[in-house]
mmCIF file of the N, C-alpha and C atoms, coordinates in Angstrom:
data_MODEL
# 
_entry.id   MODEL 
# 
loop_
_atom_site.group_PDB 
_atom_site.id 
_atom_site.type_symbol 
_atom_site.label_atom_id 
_atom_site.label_alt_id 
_atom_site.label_comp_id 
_atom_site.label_asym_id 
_atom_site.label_entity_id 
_atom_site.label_seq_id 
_atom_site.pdbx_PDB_ins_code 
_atom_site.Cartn_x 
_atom_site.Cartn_y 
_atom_site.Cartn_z 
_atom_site.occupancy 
_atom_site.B_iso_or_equiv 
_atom_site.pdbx_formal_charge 
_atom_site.auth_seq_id 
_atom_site.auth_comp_id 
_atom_site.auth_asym_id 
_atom_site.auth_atom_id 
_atom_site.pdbx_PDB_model_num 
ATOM 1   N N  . UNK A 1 1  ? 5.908   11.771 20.152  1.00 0.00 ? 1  UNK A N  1 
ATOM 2   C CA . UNK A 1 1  ? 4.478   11.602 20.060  1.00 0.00 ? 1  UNK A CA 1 
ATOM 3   C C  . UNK A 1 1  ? 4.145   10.397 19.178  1.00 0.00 ? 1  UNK A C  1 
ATOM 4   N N  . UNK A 1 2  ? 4.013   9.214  19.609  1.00 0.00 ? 2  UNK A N  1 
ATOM 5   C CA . UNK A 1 2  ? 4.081   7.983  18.700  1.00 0.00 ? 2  UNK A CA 1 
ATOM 6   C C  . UNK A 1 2  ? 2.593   7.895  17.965  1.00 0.00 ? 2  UNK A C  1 
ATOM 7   N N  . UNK A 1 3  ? 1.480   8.816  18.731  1.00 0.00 ? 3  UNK A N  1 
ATOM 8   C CA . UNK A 1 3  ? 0.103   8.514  18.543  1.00 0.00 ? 3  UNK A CA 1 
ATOM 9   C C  . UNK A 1 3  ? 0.378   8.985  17.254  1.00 0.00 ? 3  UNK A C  1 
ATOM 10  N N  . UNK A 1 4  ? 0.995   10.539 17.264  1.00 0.00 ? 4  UNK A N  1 
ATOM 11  C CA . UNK A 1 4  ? 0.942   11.415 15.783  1.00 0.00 ? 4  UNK A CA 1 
ATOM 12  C C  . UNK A 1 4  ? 1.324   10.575 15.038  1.00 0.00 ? 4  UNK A C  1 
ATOM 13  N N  . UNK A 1 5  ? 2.702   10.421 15.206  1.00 0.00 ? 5  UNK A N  1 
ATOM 14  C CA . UNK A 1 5  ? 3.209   9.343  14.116  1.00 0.00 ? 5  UNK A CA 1 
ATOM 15  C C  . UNK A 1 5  ? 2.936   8.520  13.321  1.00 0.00 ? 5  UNK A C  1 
ATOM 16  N N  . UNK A 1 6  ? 1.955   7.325  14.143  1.00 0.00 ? 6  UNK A N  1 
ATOM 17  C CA . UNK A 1 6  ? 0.919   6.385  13.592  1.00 0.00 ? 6  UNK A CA 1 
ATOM 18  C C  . UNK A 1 6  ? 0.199   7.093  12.821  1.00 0.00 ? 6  UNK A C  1 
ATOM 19  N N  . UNK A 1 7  ? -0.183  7.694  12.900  1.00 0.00 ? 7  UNK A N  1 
ATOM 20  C CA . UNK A 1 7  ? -1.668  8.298  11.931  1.00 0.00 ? 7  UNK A CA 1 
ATOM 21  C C  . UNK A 1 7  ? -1.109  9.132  10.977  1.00 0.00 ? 7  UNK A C  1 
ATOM 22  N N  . UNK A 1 8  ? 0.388   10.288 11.387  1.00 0.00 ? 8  UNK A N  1 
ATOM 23  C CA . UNK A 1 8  ? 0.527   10.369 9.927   1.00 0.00 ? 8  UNK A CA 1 
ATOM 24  C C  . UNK A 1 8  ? 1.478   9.334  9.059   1.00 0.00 ? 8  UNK A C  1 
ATOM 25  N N  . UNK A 1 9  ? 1.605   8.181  9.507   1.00 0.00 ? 9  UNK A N  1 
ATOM 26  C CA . UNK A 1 9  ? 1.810   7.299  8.876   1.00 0.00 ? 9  UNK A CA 1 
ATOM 27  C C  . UNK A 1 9  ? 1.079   6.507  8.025   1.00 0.00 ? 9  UNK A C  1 
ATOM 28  N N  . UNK A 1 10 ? -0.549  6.310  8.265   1.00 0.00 ? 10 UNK A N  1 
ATOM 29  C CA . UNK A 1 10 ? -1.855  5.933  7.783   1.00 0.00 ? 10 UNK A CA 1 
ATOM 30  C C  . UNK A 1 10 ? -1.940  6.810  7.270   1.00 0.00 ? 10 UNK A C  1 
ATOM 31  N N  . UNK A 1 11 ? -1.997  8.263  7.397   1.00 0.00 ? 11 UNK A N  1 
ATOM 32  C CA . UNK A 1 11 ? -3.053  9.067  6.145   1.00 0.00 ? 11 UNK A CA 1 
ATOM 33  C C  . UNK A 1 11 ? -1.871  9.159  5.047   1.00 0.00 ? 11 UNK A C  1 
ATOM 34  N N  . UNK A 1 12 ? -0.336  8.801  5.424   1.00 0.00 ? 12 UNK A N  1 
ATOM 35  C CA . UNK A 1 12 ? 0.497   9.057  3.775   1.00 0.00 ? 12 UNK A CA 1 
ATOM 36  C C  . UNK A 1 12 ? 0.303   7.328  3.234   1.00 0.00 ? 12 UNK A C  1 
ATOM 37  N N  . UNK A 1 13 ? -0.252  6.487  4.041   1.00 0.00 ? 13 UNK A N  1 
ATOM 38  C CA . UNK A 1 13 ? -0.467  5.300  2.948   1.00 0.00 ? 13 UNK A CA 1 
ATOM 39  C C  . UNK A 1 13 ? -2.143  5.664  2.549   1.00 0.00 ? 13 UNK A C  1 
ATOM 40  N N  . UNK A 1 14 ? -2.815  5.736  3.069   1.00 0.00 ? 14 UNK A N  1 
ATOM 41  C CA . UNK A 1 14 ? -3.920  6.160  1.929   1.00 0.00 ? 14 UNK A CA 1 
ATOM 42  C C  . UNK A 1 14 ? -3.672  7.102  1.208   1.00 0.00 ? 14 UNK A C  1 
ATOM 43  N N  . UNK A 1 15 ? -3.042  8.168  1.302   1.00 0.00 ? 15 UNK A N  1 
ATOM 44  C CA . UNK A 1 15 ? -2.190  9.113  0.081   1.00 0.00 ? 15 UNK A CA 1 
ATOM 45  C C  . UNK A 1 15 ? -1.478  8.053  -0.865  1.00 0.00 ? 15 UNK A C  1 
ATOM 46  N N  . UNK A 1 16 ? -0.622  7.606  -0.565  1.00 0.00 ? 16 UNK A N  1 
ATOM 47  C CA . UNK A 1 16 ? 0.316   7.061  -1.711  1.00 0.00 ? 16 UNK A CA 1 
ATOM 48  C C  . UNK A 1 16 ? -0.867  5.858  -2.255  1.00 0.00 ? 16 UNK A C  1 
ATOM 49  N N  . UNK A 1 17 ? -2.152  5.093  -1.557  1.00 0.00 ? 17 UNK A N  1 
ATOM 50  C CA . UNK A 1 17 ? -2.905  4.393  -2.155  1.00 0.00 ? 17 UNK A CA 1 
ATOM 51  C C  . UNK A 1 17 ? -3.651  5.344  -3.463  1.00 0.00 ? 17 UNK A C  1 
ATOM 52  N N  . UNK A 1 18 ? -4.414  6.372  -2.596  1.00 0.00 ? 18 UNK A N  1 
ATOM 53  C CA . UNK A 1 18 ? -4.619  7.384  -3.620  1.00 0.00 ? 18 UNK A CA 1 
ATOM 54  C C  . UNK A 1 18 ? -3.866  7.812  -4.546  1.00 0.00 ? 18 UNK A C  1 
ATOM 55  N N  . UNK A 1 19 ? -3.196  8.072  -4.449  1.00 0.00 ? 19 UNK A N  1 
ATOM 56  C CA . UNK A 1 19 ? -2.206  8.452  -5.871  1.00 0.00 ? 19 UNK A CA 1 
ATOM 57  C C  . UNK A 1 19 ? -1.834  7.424  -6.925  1.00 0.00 ? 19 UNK A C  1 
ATOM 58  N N  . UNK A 1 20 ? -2.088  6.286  -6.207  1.00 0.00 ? 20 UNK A N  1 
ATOM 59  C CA . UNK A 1 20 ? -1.727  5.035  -7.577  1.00 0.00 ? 20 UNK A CA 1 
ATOM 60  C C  . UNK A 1 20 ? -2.554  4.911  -8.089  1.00 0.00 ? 20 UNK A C  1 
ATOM 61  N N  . UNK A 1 21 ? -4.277  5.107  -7.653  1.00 0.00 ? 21 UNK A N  1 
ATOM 62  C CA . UNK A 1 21 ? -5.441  4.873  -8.000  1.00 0.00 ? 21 UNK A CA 1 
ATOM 63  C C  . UNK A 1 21 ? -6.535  5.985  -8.699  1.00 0.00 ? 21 UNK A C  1 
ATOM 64  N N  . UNK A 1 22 ? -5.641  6.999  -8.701  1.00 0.00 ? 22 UNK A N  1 
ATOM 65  C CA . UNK A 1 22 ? -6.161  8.136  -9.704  1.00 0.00 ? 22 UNK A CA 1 
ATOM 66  C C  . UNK A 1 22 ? -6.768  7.977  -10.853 1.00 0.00 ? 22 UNK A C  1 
ATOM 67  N N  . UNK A 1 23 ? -7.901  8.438  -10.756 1.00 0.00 ? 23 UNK A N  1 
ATOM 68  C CA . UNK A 1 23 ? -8.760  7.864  -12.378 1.00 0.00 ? 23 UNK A CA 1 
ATOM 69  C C  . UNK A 1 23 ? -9.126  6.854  -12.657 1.00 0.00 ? 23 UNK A C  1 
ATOM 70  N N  . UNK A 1 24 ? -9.348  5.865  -11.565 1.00 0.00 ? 24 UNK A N  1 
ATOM 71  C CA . UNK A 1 24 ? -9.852  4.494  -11.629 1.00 0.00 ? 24 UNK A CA 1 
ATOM 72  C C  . UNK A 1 24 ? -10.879 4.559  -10.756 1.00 0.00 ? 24 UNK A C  1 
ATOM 73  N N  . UNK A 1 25 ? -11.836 3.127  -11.141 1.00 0.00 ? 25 UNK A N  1 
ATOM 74  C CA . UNK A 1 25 ? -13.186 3.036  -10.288 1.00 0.00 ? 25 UNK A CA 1 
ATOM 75  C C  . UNK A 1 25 ? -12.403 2.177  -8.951  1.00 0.00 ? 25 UNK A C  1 
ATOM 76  N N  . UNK A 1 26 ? -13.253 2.887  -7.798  1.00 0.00 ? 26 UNK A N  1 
ATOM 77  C CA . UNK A 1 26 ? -12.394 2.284  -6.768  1.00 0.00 ? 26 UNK A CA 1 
ATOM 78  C C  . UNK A 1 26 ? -13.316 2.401  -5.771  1.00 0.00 ? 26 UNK A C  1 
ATOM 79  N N  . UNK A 1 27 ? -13.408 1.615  -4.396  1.00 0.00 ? 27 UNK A N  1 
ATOM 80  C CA . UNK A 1 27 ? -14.225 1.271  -3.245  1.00 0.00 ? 27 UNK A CA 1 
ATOM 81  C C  . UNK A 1 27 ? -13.873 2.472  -2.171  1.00 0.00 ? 27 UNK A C  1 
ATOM 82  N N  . UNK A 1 28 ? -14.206 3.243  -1.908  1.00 0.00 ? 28 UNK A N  1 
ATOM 83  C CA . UNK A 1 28 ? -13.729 4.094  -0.517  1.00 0.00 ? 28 UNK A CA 1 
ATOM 84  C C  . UNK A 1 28 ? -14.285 3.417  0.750   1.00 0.00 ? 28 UNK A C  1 
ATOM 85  N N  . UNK A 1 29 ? -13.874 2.987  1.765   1.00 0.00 ? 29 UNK A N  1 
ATOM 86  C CA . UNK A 1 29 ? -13.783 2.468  3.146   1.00 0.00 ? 29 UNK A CA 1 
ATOM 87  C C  . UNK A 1 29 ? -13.989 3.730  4.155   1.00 0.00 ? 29 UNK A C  1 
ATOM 88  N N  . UNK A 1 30 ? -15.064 4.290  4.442   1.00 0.00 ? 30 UNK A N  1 
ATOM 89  C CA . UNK A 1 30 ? -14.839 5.528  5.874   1.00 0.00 ? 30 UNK A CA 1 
ATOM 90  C C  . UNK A 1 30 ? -14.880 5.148  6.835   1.00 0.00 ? 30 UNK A C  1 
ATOM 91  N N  . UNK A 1 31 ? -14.192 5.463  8.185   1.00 0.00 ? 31 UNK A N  1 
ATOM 92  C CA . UNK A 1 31 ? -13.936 5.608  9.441   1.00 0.00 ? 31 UNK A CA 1 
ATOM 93  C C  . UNK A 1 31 ? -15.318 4.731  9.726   1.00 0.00 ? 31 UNK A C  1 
ATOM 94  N N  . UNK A 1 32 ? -16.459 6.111  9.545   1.00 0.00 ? 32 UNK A N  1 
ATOM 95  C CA . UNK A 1 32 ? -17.868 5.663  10.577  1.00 0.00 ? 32 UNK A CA 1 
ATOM 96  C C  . UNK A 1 32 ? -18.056 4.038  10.294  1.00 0.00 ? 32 UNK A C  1 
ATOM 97  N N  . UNK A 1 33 ? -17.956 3.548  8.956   1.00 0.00 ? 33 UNK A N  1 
ATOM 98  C CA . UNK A 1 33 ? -18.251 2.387  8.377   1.00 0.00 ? 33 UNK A CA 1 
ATOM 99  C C  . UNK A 1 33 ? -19.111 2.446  6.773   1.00 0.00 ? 33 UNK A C  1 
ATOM 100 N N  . UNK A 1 34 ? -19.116 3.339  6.363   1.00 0.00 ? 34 UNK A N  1 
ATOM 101 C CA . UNK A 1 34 ? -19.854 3.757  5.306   1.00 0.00 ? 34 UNK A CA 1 
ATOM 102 C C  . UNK A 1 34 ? -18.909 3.454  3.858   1.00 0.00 ? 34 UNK A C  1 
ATOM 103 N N  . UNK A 1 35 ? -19.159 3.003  2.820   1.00 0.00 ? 35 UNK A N  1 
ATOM 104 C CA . UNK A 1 35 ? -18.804 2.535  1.518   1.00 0.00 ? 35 UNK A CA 1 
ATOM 105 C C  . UNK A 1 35 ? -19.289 3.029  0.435   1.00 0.00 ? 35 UNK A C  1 
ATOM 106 N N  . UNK A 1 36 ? -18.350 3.621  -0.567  1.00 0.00 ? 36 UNK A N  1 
ATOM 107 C CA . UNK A 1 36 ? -18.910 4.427  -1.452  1.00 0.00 ? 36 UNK A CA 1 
ATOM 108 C C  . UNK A 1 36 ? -18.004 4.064  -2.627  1.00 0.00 ? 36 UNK A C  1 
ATOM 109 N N  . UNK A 1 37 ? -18.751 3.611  -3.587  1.00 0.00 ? 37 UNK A N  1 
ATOM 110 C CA . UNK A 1 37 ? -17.343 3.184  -4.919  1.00 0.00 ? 37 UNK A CA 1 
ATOM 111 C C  . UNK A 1 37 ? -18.115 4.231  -6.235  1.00 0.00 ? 37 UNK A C  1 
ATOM 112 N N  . UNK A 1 38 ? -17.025 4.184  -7.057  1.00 0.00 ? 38 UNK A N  1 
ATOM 113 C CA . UNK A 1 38 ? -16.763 5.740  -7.862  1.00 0.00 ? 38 UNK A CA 1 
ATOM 114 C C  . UNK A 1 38 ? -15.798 5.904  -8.302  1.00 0.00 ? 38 UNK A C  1 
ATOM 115 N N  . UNK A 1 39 ? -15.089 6.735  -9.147  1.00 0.00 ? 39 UNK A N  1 
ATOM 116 C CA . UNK A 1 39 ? -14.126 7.027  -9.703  1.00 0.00 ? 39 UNK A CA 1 
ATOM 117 C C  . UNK A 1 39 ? -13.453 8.188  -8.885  1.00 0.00 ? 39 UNK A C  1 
ATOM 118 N N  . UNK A 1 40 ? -12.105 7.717  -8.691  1.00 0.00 ? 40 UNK A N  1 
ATOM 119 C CA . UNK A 1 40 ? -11.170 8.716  -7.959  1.00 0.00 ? 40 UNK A CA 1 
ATOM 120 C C  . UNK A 1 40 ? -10.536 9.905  -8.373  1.00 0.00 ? 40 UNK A C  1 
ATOM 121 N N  . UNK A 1 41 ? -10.314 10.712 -7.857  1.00 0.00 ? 41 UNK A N  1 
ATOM 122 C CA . UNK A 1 41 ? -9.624  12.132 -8.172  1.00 0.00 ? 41 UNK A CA 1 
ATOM 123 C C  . UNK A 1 41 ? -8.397  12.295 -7.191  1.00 0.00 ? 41 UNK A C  1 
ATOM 124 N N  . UNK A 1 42 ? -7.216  12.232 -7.435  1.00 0.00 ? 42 UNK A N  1 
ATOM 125 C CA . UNK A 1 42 ? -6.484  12.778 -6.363  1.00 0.00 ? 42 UNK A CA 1 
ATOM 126 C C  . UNK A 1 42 ? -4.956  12.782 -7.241  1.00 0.00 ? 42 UNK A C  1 
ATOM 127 N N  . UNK A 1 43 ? -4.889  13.974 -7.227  1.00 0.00 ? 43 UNK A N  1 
ATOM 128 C CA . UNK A 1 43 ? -3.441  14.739 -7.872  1.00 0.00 ? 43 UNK A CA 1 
ATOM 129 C C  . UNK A 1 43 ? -2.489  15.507 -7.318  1.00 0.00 ? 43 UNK A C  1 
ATOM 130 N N  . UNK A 1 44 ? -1.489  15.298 -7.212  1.00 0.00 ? 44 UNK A N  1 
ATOM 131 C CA . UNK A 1 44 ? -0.552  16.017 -6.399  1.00 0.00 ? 44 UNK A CA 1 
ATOM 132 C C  . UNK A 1 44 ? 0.104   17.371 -7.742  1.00 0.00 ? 44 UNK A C  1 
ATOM 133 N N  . UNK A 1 45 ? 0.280   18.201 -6.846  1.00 0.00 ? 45 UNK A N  1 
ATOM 134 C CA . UNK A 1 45 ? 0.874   19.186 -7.708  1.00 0.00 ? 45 UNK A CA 1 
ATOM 135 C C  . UNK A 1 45 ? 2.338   19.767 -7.500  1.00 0.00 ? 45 UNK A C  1 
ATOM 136 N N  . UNK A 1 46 ? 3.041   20.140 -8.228  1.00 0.00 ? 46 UNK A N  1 
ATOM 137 C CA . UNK A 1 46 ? 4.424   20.882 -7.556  1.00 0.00 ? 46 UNK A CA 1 
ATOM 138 C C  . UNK A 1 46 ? 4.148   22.118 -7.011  1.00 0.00 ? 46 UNK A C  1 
ATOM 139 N N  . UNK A 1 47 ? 4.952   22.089 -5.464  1.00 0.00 ? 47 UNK A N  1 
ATOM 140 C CA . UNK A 1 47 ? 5.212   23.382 -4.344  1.00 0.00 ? 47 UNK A CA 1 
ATOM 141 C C  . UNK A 1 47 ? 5.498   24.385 -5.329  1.00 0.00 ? 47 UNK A C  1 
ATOM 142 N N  . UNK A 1 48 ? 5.577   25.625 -5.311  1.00 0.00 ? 48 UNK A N  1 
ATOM 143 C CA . UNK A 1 48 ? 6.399   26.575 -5.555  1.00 0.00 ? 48 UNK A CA 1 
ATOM 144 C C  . UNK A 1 48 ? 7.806   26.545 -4.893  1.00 0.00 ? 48 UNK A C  1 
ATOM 145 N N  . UNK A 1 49 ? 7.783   26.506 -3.498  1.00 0.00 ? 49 UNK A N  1 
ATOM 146 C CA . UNK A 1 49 ? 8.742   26.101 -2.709  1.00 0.00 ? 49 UNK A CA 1 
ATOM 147 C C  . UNK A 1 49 ? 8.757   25.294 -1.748  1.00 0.00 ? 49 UNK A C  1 
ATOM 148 N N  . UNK A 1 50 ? 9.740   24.467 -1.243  1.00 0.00 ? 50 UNK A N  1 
ATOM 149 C CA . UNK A 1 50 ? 11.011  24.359 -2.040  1.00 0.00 ? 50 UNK A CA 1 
ATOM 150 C C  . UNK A 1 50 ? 11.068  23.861 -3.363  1.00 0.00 ? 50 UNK A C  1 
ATOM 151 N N  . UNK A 1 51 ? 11.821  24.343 -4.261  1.00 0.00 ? 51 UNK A N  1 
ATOM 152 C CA . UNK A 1 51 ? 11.595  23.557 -5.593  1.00 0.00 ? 51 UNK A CA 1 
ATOM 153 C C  . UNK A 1 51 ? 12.211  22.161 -5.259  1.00 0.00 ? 51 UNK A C  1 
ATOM 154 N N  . UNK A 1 52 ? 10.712  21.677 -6.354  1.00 0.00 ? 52 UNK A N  1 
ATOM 155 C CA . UNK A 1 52 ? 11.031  20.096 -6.760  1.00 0.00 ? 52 UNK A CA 1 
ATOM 156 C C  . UNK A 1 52 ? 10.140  19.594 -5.398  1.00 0.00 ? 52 UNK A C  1 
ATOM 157 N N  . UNK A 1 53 ? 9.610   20.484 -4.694  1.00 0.00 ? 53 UNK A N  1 
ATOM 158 C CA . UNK A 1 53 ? 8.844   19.828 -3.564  1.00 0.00 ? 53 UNK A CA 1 
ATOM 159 C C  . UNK A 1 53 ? 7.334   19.316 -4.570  1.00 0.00 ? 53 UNK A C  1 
ATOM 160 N N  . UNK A 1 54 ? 6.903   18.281 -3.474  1.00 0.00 ? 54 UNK A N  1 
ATOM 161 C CA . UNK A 1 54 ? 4.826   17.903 -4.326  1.00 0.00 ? 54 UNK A CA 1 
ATOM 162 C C  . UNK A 1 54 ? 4.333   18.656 -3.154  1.00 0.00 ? 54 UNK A C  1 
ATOM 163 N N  . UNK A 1 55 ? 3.360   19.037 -3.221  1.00 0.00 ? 55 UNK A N  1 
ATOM 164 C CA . UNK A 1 55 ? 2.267   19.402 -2.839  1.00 0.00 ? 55 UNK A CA 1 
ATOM 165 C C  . UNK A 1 55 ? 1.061   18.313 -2.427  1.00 0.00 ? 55 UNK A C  1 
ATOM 166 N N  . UNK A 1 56 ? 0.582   17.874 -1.385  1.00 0.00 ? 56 UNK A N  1 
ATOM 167 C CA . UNK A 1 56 ? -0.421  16.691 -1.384  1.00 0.00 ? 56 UNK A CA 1 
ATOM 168 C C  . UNK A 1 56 ? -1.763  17.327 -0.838  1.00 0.00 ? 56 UNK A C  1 
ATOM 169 N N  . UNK A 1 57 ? -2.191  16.933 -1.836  1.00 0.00 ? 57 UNK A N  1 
ATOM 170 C CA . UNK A 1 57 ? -3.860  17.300 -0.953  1.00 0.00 ? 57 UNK A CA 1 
ATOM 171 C C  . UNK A 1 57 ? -4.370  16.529 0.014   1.00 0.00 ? 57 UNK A C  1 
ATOM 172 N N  . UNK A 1 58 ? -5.197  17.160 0.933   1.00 0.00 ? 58 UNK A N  1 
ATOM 173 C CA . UNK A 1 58 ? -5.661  17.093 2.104   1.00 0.00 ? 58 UNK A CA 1 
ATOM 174 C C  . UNK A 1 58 ? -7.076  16.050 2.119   1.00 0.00 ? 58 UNK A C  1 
ATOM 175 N N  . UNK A 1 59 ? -7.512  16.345 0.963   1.00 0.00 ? 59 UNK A N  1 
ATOM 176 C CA . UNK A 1 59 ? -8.914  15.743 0.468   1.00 0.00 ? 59 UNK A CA 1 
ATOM 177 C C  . UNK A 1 59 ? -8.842  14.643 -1.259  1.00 0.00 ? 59 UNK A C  1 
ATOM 178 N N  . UNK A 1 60 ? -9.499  13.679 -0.946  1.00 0.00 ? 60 UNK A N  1 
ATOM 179 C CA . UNK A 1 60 ? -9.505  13.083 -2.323  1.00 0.00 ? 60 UNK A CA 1 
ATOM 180 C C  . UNK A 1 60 ? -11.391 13.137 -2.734  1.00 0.00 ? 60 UNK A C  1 
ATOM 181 N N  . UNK A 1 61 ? -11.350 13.100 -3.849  1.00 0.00 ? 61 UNK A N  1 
ATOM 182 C CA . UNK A 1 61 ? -13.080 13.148 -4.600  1.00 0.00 ? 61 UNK A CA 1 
ATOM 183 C C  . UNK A 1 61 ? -12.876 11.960 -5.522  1.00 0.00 ? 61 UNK A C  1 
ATOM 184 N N  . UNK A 1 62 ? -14.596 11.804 -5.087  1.00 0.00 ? 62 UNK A N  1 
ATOM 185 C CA . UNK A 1 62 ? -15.180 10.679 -5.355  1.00 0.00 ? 62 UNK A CA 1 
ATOM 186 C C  . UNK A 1 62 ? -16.120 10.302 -6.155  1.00 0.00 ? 62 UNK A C  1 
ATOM 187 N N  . UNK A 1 63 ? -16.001 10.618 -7.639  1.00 0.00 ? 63 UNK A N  1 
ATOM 188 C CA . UNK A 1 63 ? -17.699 10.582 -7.992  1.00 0.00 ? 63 UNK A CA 1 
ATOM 189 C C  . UNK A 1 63 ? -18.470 9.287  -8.686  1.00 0.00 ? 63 UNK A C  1 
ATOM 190 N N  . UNK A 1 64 ? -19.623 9.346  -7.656  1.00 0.00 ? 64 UNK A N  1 
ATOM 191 C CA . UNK A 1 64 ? -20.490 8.350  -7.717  1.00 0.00 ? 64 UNK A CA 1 
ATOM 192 C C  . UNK A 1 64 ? -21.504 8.821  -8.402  1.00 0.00 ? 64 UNK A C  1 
ATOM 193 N N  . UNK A 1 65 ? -21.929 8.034  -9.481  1.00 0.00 ? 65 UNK A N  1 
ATOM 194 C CA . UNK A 1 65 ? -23.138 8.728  -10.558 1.00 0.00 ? 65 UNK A CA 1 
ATOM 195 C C  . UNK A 1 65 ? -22.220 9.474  -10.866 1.00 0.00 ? 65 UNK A C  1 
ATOM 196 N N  . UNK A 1 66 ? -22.922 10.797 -10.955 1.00 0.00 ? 66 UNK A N  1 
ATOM 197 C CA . UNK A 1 66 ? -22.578 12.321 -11.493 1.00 0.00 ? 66 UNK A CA 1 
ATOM 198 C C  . UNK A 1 66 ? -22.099 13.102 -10.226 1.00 0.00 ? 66 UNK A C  1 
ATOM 199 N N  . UNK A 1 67 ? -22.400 12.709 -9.377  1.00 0.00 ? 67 UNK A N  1 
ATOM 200 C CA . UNK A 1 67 ? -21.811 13.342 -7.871  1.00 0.00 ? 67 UNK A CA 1 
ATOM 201 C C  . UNK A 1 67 ? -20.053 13.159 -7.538  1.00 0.00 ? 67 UNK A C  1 
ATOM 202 N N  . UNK A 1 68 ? -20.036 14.326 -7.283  1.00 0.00 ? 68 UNK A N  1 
ATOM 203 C CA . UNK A 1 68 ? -18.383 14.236 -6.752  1.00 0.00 ? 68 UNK A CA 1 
ATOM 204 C C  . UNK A 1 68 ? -18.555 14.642 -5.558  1.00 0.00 ? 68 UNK A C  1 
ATOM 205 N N  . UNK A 1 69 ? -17.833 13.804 -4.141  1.00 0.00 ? 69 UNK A N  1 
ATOM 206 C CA . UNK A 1 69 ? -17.898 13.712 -2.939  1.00 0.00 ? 69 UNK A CA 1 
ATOM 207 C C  . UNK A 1 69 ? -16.427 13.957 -2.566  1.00 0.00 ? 69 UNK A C  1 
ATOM 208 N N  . UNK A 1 70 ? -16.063 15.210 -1.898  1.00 0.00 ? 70 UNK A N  1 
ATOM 209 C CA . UNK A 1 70 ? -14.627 15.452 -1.324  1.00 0.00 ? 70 UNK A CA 1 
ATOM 210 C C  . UNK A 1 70 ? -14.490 14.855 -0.451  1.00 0.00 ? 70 UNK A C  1 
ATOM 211 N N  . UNK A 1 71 ? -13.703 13.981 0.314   1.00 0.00 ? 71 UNK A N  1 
ATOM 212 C CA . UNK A 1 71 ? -13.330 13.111 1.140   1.00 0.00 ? 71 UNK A CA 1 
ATOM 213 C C  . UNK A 1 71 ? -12.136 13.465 1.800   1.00 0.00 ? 71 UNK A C  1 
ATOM 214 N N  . UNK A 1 72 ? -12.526 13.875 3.321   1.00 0.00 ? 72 UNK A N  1 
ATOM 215 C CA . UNK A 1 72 ? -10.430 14.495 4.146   1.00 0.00 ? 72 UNK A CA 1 
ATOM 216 C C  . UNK A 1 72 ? -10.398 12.511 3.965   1.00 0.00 ? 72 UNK A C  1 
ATOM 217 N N  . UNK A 1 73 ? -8.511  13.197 3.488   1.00 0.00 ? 73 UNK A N  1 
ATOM 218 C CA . UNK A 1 73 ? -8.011  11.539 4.120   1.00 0.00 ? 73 UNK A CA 1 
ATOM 219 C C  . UNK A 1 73 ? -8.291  11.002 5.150   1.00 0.00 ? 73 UNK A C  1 
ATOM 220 N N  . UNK A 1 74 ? -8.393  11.674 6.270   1.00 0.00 ? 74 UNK A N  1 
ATOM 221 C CA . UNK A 1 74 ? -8.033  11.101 7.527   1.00 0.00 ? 74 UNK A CA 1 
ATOM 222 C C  . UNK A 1 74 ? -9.615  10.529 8.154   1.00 0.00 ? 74 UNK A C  1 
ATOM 223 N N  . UNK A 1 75 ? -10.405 10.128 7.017   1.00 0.00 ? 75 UNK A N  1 
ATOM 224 C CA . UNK A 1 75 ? -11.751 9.802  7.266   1.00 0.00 ? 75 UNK A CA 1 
ATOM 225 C C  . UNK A 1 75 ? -11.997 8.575  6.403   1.00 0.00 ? 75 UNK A C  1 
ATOM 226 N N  . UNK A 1 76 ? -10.785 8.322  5.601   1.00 0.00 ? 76 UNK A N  1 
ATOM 227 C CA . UNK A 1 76 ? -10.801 7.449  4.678   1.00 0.00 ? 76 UNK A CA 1 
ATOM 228 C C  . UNK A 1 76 ? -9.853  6.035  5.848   1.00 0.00 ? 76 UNK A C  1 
ATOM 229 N N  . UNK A 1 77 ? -10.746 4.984  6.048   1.00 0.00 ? 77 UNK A N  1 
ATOM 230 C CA . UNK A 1 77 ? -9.936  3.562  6.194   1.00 0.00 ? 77 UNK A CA 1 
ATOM 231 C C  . UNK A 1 77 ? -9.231  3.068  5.507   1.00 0.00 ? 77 UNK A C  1 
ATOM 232 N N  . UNK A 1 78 ? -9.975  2.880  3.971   1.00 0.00 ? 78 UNK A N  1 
ATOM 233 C CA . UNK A 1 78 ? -9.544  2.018  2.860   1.00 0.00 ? 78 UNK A CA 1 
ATOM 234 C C  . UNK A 1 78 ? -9.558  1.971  1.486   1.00 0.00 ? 78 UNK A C  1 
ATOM 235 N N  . UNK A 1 79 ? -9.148  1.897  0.404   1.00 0.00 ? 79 UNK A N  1 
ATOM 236 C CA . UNK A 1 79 ? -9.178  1.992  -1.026  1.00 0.00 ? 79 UNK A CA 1 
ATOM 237 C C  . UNK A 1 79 ? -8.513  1.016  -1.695  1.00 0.00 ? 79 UNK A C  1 
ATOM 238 N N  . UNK A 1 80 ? -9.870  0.536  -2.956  1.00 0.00 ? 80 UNK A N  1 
ATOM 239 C CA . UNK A 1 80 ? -9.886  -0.634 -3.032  1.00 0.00 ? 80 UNK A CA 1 
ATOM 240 C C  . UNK A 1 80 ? -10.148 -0.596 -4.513  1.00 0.00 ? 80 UNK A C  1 
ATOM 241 N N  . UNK A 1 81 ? -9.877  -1.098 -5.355  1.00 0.00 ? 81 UNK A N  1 
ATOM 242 C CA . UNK A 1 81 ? -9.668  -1.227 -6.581  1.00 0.00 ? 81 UNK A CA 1 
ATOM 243 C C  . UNK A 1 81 ? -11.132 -1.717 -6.722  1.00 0.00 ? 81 UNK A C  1 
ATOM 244 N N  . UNK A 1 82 ? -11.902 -1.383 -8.058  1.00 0.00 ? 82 UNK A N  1 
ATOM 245 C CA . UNK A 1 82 ? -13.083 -1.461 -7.958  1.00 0.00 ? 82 UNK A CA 1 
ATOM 246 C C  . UNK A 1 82 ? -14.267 -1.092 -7.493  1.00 0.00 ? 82 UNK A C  1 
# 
């Protein structure tokens, strides 16, 4: 299935973008075309099992002002420092 592939190939690089960019002000890029910059949230946690596995979340948050906006990856284009 090469389609799957591609895409979960895109949502683990906006994961691994997300994860470098944790706790920094940063640009979110969405699908529709919409732009939202804010400070990032996105933490991986350890599995229970298998040990030594991460855990990745499905969603990263975004808060702009005082607002925190959950975001699925797979709606996210781009992330951008600033």
């Amino acid at each position: 299935m090469p389609l799957t592939r591609v895409f979960d190939e895109f949502v683990s690089d906006i994961r691994d973008r997300a994860t470098e960019l944790n706790g920094q002000a940063v640009t979110v890029n969405l699908v529709g075309g919409a732009t939202l910059t804010g400070t990032l949230a996105y933490a991986t946690r350890s599995a229970g099992w298998p040990t030594g596995s991460t855990e990745w979340p499905k969603s990263l948050t975004l808060t702009v002002s005082t607002k925190a906006h959950t975001i699925r990856l797979d709606h996210v284009s781009s992330i951008g420092q600033g």
